[in-house]
N, C-alpha and C positions, 0 to 999 in steps of 0.2 A: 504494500500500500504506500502512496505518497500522501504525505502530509501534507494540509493545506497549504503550510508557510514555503515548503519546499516546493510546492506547484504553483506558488506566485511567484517563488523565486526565479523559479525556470522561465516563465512567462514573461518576466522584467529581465531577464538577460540575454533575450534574442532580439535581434538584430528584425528589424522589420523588414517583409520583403516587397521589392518595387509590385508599381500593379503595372507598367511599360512591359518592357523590354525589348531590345534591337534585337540585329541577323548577329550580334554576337553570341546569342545567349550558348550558355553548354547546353550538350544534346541530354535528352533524357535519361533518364536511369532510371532499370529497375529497381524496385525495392522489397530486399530481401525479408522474408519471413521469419519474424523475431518469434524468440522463446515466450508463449501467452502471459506463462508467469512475471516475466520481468517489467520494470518501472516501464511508464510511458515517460516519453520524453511531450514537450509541452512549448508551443510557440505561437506567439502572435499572427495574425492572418489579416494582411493588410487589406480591405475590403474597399472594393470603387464606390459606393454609396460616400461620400464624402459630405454629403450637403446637409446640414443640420433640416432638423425635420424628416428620417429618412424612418420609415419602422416598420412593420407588419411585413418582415421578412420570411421569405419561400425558399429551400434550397433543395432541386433533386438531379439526381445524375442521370443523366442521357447513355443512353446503348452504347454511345463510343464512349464510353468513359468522363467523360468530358461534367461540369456539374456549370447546374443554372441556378445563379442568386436574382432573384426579384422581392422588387420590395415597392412601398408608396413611398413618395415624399409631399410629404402636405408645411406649405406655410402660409403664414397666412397673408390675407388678401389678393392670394395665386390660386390657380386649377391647380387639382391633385395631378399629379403623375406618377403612372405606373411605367417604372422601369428595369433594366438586368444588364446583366452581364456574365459573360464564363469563361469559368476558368478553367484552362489546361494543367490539369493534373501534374501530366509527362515532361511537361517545359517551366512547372512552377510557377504561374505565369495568369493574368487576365489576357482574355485574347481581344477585348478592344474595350475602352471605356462604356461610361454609362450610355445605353442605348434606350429609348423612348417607346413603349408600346402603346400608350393611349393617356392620353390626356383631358382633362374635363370639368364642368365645375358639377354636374350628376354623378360623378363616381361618388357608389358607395364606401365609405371608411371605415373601418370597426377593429377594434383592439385584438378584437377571437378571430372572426371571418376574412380572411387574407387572399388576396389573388395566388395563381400559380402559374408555373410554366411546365413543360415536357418537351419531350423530343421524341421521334418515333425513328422508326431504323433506315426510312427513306430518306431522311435529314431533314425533315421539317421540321420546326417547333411552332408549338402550339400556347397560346397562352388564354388566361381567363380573368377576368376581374369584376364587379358588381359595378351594378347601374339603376340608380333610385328610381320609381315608376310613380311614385306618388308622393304624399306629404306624410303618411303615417309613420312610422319611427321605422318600422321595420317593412315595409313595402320597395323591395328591389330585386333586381332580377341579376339572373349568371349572362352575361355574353363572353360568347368564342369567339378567338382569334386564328390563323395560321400566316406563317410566315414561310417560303420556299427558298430565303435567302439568307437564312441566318437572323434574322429580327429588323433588316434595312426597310423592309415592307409586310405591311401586314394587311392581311384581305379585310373586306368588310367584314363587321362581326355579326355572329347570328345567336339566338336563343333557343340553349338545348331543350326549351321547356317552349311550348305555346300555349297553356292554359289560358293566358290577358288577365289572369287575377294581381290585384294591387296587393300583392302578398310577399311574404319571403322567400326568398330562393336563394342558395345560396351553402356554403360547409362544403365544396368541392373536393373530390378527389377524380384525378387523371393518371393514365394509363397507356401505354403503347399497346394496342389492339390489331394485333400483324403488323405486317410491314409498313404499310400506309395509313390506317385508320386510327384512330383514338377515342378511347372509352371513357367515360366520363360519369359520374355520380353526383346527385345533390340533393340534397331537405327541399321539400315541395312544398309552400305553404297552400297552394291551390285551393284544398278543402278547410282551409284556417281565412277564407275571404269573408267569411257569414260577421266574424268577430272585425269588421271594417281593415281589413289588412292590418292588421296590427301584430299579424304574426304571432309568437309564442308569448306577450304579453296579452295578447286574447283569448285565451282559453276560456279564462274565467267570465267570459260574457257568453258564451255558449260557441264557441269556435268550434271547428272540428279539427282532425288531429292533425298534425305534421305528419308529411310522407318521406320517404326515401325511393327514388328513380335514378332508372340511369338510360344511357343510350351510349351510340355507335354512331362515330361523323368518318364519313369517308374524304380524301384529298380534296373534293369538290364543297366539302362543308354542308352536306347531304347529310340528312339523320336517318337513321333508321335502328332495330332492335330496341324501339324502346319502350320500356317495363318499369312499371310500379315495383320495388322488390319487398316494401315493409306499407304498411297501413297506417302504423302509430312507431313514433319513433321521437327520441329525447330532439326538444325544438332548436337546440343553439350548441351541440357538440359537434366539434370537427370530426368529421367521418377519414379515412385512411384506406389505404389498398399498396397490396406488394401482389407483383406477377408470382404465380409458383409456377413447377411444372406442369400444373392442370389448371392451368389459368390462371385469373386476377382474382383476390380472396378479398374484399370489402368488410371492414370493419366500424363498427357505427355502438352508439348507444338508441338500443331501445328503450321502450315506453309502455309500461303495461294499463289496463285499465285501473287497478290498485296501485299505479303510478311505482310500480318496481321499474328502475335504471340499469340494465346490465350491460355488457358488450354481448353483442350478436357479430355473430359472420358468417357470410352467404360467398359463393364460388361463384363465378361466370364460367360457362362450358364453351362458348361461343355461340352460344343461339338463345341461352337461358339462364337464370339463375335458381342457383338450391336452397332449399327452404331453410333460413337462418336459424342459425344455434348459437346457442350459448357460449361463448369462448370458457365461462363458468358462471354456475350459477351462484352469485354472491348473494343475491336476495336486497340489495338496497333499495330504499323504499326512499324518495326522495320527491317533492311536491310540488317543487319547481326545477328547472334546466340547473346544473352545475356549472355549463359554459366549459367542461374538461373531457375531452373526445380523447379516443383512444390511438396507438399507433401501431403498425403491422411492419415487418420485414420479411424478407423471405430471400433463400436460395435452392433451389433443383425443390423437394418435398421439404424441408425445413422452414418451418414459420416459426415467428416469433413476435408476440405479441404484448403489449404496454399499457395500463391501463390506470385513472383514479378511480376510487370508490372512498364513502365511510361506512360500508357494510358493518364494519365490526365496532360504529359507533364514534370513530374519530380518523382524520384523510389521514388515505394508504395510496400506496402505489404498490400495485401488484403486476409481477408479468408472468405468463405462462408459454411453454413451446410444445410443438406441434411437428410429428413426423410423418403426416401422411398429406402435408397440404390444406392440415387446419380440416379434415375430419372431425380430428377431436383431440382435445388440448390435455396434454396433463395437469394434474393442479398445482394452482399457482403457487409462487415464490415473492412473500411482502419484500420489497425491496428497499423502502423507508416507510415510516407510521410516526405518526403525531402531528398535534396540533400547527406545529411552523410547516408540513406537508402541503404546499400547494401544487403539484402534480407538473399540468402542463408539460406532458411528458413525448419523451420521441426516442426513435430504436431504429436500430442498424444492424447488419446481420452480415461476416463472414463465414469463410470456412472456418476460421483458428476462435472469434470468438463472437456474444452478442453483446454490443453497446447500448445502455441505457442512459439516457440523458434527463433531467427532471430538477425541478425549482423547489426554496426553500426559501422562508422569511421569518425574521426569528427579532423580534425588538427592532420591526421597522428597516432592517436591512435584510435586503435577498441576495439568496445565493442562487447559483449554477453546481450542477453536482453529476457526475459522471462514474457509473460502473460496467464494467468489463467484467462477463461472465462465459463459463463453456459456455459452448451452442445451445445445449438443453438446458443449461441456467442454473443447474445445481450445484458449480463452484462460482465462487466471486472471486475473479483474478485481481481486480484492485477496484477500488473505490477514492476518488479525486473530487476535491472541492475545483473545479473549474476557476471560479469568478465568481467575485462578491459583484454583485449587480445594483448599478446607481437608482433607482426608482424603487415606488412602491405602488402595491394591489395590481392593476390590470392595463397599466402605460405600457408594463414592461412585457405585454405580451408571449407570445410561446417561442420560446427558440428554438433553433433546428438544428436536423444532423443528416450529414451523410457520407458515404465513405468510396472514396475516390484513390486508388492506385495504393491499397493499405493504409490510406489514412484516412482518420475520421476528423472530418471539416463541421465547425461548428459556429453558428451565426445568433446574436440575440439583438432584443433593444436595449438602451439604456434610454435615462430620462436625467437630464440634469438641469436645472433652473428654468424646469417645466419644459422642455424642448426632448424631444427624443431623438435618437442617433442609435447609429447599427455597430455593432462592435463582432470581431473574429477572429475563431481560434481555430491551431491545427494540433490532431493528436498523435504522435507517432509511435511507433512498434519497429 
């Protein structure tokens, strides 16, 4: 294990690395495969968001290896802008400054609900962000993007949903779906229009439930395959999906009518999805949305999945793994418990081991907290205080993980004299 003070230490004595770099750069290098047990080593991650104001950061790696950071910047008396950029792994390297996907003074903004980007193995990337549709607090909708050129141009965007309800849409997950196509997920407030759009703050006036759907856009930004997969489903947690070998495994918090919260997960075969189950049955019985969705990884049949609850009466972070493609999970492993537990949790998944990433606030300072465990989770190879994190309760949104060429790349907000900004880190083996 490294000691907090020793993993600051590490942190303040590297050397920050350019986001440039010219035709001289050195060529890539592999990187070899360290002993699981051993220390990580810990370095700063110089990130293009530069502009104060920059927050509600997305990070996921593309088929070539390659990873996309996008993030909003809002200041004020400006349109929002949703932006990215990526980084090459193999050259250590941003491969071009901040680029602009959509800009607007209707983009929706929100601390939980964050845009995203993908790439699929034809080389397009795909992006997504929210779009207000009305005046009620929560009435906005998902629009798609694609870009055939790396992000220079983006086509018109379209709505993977056509209900016309002034409702919520929105808690996206995306997916490479073959070669060319992209699968996509999102909370449907459609049948929650009765309660005046007002989304998951309507319930209470007789709304109906929040839904979970998804579909299939082909290169042309054509929809099709698409499915209701849940009826009633928790109204404001981030949903999550990892490819396995039998498909994309979607992970969500449901909603029962006794208002039990648990994770569910459903499979797509490519034509259909499977009747969701229980990642486990925790039994938490919760009255309103927690705003703490869950996260999934996966490699060949190996999933691994991240979750909060306070089933057992006060926030836990539990994760459990899965060798058949998320059939069925073994039961879980608490990963941290108590009251300073604010979850907000994210997972990554090698051969050698799994990463869980997850927040803590303890007397008005938060932290960042980082454990490495085998694949099936029943050893804890180390456990790292990341970063004490500048903000407090929900500015400092969820931070991200993902792992690109053995290493796991790490992205948060911080908040300092009310202003937020993006801060990053690299983990190495």
């Amino acid at each position: 294990m490294i000691r907090p003070a020793l993993a600051t230490a590490l942190l303040a004595a590297v050397a920050l690395a350019g986001c440039g770099g010219g035709n001289d750069a050195a060529p890539p290098m592999a990187i070899a495969a360290a002993d699981p047990g051993a220390p990580s080593r810990i370095e700063a991650w110089t990130l293009p968001s530069t502009l104060p104001g920059s927050a509600s950061p997305s990070l996921a790696a593309a088929p070539d290896g390659k990873l996309l950071l996008g993030w909003i910047n809002s200041q004020k008396g400006r349109r929002h802008i949703f932006q990215f950029s990526t980084w090459e792994p193999a050259w250590g390297r941003w491969m071009h400054a901040m680029s602009t996907v959509a800009v607007g003074n209707s983009m929706f903004v929100n601390w939980a609900d964050v845009p995203h980007l993908a790439a699929t193995p034809d080389g397009a990337l795909w992006a997504h962000w929210l779009q207000k549709s009305g005046d009620a607090p929560h009435a906005y909708d998902v629009v798609l993007t694609r870009s055939r050129d790396g992000g220079a141009n983006w086509a018109a965007p379209v709505m993977p949903h056509d209900d016309g309800t002034r409702s919520e849409h929105g808690f996206v997950s995306m997916w490479a779906q073959g070669a060319g196509s992209l699968g996509i997920a999102w909370l449907d407030g459609r049948k929650t229009a009765s309660a005046g759009g007002k989304g998951h703050d309507g319930h209470a006036g007789g709304g109906g439930a929040m839904t979970l759907r998804a579909a299939v856009f082909d290169a042309g930004l054509q929809r099709n395959l698409d499915a209701e997969i849940d009826a009633s489903v928790c109204d404001c947690c981030q949903t999550a999906v990892a490819v396995t070998a039998r498909g994309p495994l979607l992970v969500y918090r449901g909603r029962t009518p006794d208002e039990v919260r648990d994770i569910l997960a459903t499979r797509f075969d490519g034509s259909a999805w499977s009747a969701p189950r229980p990642v486990h049955v925790d039994g938490w019985t919760m009255p309103a949305c927690p705003v703490n969705g869950p996260d999934v990884a996966a490699q060949g049949e190996s999933v691994v999945v991240a979750w909060y609850t306070e089933a057992a009466g006060e926030p836990e972070v539990r994760i459990a793994a899965s060798g058949d493609a998320g059939d069925a999970f073994a039961a879980p492993v608490t990963l941290d418990r108590g009251a300073e537990v604010l979850g907000r949790v994210a997972i990554a998944l090698d051969a050698q081991q799994a990463w869980v990433l997850w927040m803590r606030e303890e007397a008005g300072q938060q932290s960042l907290w980082l454990s490495r465990r085998s694949p099936d989770l029943a050893t804890e190879l180390e456990r790292i205080e990341l970063a004490q994190v500048a903000g407090e309760g929900r500015a400092t949104g969820f931070p991200q993980l993902a792992l690109a060429n053995g290493v796991a790349h790490v992205v948060w907000t911080e908040v300092a004299g009310g202003t937020p900004n993006l801060k990053g880190l690299r983990v190495l083996r």
